[in-house]
DOLO-859508 format. One record per residue (C-alpha): residue number from 1; residue in one letter; x negated, y negated, z. Coordinates in nm, 3 decimals, padded with zeros to 5 digits, always signed. Layout:
BEGIN
+-----+----+---------+---------+---------+
!   i ! aa !      xx !      yy !      zz !
+-----+----+---------+---------+---------+
! NUM !  A !       X !       Y !       Z !
...
+-----+----+---------+---------+---------+
//
This chain:
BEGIN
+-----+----+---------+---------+---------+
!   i ! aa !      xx !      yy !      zz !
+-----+----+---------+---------+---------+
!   1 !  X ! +00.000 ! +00.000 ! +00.000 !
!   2 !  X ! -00.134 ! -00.329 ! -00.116 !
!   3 !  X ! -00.134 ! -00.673 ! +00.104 !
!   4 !  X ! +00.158 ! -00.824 ! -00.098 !
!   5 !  X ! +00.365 ! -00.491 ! +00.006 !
!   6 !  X ! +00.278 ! -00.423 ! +00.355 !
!   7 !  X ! +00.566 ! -00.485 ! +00.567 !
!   8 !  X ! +00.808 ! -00.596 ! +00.315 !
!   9 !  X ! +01.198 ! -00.515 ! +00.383 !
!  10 !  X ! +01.145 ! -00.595 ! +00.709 !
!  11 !  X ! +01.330 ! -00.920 ! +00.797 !
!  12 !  X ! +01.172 ! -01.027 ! +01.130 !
!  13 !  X ! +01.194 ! -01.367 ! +01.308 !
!  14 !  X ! +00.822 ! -01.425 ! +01.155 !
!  15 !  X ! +00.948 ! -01.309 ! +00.788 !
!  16 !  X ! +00.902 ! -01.598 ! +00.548 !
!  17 !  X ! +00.973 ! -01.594 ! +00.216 !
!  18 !  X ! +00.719 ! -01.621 ! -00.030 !
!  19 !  X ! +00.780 ! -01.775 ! -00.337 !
!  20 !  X ! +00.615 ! -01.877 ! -00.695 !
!  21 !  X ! +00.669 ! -02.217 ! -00.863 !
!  22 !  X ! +00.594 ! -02.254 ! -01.214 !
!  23 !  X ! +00.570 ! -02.634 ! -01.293 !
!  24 !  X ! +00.528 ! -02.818 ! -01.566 !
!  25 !  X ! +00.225 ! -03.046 ! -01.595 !
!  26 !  X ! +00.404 ! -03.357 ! -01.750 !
!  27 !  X ! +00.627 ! -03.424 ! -01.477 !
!  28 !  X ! +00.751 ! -03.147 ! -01.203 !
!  29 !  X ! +00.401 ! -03.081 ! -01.158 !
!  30 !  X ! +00.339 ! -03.499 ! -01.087 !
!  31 !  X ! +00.656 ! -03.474 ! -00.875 !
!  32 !  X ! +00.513 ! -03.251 ! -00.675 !
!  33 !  X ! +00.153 ! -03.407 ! -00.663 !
!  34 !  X ! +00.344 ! -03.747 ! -00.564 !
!  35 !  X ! +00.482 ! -03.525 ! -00.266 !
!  36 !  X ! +00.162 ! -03.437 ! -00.130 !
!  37 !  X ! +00.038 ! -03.789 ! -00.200 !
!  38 !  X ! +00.338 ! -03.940 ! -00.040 !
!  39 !  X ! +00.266 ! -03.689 ! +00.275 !
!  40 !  X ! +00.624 ! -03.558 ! +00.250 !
!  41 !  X ! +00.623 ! -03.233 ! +00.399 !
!  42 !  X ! +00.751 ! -02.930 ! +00.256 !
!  43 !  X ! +00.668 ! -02.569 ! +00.392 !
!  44 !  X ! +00.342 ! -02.367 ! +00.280 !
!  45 !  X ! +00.474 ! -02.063 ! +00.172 !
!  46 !  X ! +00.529 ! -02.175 ! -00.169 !
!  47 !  X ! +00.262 ! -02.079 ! -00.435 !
!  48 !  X ! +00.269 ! -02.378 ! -00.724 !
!  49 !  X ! +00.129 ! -02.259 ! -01.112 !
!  50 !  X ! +00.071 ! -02.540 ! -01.355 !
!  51 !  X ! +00.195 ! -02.460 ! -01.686 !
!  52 !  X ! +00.178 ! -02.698 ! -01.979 !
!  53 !  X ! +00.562 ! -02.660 ! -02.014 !
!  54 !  X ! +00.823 ! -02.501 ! -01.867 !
!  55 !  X ! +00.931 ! -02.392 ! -02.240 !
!  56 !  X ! +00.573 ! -02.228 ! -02.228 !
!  57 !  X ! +00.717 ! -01.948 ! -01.967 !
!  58 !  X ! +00.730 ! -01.591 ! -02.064 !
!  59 !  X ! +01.054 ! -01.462 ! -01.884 !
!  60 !  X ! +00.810 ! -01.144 ! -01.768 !
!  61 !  X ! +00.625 ! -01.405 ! -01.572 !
!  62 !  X ! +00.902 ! -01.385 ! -01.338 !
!  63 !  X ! +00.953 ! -01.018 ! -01.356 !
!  64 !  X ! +00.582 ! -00.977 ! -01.293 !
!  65 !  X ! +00.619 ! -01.203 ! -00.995 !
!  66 !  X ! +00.924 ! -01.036 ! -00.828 !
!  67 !  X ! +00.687 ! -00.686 ! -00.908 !
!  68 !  X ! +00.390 ! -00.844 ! -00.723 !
!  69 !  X ! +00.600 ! -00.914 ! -00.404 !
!  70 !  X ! +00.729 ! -01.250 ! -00.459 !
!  71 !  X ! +01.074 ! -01.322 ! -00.294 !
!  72 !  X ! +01.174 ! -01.615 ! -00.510 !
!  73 !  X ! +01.076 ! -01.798 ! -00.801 !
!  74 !  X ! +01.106 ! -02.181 ! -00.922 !
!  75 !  X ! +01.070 ! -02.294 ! -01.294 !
!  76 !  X ! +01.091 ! -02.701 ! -01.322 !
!  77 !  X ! +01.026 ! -02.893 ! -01.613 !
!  78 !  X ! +01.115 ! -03.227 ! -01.746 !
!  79 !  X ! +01.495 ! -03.390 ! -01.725 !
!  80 !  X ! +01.655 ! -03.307 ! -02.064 !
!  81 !  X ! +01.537 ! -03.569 ! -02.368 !
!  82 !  X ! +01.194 ! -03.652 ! -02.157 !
!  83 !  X ! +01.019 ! -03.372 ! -02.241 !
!  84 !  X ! +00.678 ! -03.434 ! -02.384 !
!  85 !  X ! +00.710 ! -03.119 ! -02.637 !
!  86 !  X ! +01.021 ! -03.265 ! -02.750 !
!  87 !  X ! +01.293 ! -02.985 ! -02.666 !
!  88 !  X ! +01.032 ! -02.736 ! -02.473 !
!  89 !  X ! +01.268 ! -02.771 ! -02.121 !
!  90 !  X ! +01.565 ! -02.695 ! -02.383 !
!  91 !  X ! +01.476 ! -02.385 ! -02.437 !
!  92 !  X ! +01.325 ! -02.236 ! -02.139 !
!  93 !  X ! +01.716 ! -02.373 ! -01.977 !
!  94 !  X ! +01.854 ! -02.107 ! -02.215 !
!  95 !  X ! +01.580 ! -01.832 ! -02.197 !
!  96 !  X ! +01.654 ! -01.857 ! -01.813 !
!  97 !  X ! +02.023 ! -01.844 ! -01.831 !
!  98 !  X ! +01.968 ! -01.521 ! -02.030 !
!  99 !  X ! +01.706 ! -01.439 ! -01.708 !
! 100 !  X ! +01.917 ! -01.470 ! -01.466 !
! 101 !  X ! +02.225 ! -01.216 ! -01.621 !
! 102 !  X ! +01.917 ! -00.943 ! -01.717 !
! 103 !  X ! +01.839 ! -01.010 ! -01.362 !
! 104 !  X ! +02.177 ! -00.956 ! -01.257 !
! 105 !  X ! +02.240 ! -00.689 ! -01.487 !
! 106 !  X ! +01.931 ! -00.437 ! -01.329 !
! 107 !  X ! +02.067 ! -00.544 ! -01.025 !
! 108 !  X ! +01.800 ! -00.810 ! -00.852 !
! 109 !  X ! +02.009 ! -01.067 ! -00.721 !
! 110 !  X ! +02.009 ! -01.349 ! -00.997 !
! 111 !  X ! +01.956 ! -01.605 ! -00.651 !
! 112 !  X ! +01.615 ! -01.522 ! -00.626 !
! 113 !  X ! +01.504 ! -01.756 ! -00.936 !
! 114 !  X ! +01.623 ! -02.120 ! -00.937 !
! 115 !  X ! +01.583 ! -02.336 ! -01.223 !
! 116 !  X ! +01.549 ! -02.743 ! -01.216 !
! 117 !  X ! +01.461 ! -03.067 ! -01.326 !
! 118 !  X ! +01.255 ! -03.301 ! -01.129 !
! 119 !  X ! +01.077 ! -03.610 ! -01.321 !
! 120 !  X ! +00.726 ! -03.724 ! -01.156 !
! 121 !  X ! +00.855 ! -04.012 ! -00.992 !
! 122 !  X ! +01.060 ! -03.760 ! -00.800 !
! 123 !  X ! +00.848 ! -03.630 ! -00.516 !
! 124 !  X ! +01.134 ! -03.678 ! -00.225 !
! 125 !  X ! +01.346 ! -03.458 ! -00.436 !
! 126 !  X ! +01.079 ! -03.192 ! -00.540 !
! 127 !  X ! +01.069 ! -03.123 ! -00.177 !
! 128 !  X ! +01.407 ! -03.132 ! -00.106 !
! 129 !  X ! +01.459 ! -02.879 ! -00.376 !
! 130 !  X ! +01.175 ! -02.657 ! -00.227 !
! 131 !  X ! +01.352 ! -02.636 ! +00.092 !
! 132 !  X ! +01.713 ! -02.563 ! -00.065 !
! 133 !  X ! +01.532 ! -02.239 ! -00.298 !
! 134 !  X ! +01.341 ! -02.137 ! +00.040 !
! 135 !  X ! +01.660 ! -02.106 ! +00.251 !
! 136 !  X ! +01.880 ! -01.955 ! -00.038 !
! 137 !  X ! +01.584 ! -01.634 ! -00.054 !
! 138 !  X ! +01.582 ! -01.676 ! +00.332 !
! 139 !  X ! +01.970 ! -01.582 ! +00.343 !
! 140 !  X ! +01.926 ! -01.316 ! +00.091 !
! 141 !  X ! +01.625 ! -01.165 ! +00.286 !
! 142 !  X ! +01.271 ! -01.010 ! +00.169 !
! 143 !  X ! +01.265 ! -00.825 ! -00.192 !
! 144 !  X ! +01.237 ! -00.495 ! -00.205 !
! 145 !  X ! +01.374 ! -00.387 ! -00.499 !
! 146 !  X ! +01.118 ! -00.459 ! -00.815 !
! 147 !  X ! +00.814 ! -00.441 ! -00.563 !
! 148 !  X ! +00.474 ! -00.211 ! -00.721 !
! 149 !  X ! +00.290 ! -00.046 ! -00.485 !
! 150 !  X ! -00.070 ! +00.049 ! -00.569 !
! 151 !  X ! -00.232 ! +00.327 ! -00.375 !
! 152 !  X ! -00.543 ! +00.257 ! -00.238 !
! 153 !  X ! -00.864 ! +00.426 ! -00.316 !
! 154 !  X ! -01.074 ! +00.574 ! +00.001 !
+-----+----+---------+---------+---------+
//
């Protein structure tokens, strides 16, 4: 059993969730560089990836992550006409509608990846929006379901 799988399903009072933010680097990425700068404090147990857009994400990133022991995953990109490859958010909105029902459909509860928009002059609201995906996979509890477990070699 790995490091990312030891002690998962077990939903303790010092259980956090852990999850995986993929960020664009035009502006969710800034938004969430402006919360660090503005000291605005959001919890640790998120793990940020800059991506050049959030167009730019392979849907099996988020499968891999949910394999790897990740409870929850973010994907935020630009607000809708600001992106800087034109219509790149536009089409990761409807590769991650189709996400969440494959999701859904193998039955991993669809909650466990969030989707947004957040602009880099929104920091306040990049952690606000941290907190909201952190409680949802809190309520929902650690994931067991997708998680990989690699045998160790002795």
């Amino acid at each position: 059993m790995t490091d990312l799988t030891k002690g998962r399903g077990e939903r303790g009072a010092g259980w956090e969730p852990r999850i995986v933010a993929f960020l664009c680097n035009w502006c969710s990425y800034a938004g969430a560089d402006l919360a660090g700068v503005s000291r605005i404090q959001y919890p640790p147990n998120v793990r940020v990836i800059r991506v050049p857009c959030s167009g730019r994400i392979n849907p099996l990133f988020i499968v891999k992550a949910l394999q790897s022991g990740m409870d929850g995953v973010l994907v935020s990109g630009c607000h809708p006409g600001d992106c800087h490859y034109i219509s790149g958010n536009l089409y990761a909105r409807r590769k991650f509608a189709l996400m969440k029902s494959l999701l859904e459909y193998v039955g991993i509860e669809p909650e466990r990846v969030h989707f947004a928009w957040v602009s880099a002059a929104e920091g306040i609201r990049f952690a606000e929006l941290l907190l909201g995906v952190i409680e949802t996979v809190r309520e929902i509890g650690p994931a067991t379901r997708m998680i990989k477990e690699i045998e160790t070699v002795r």
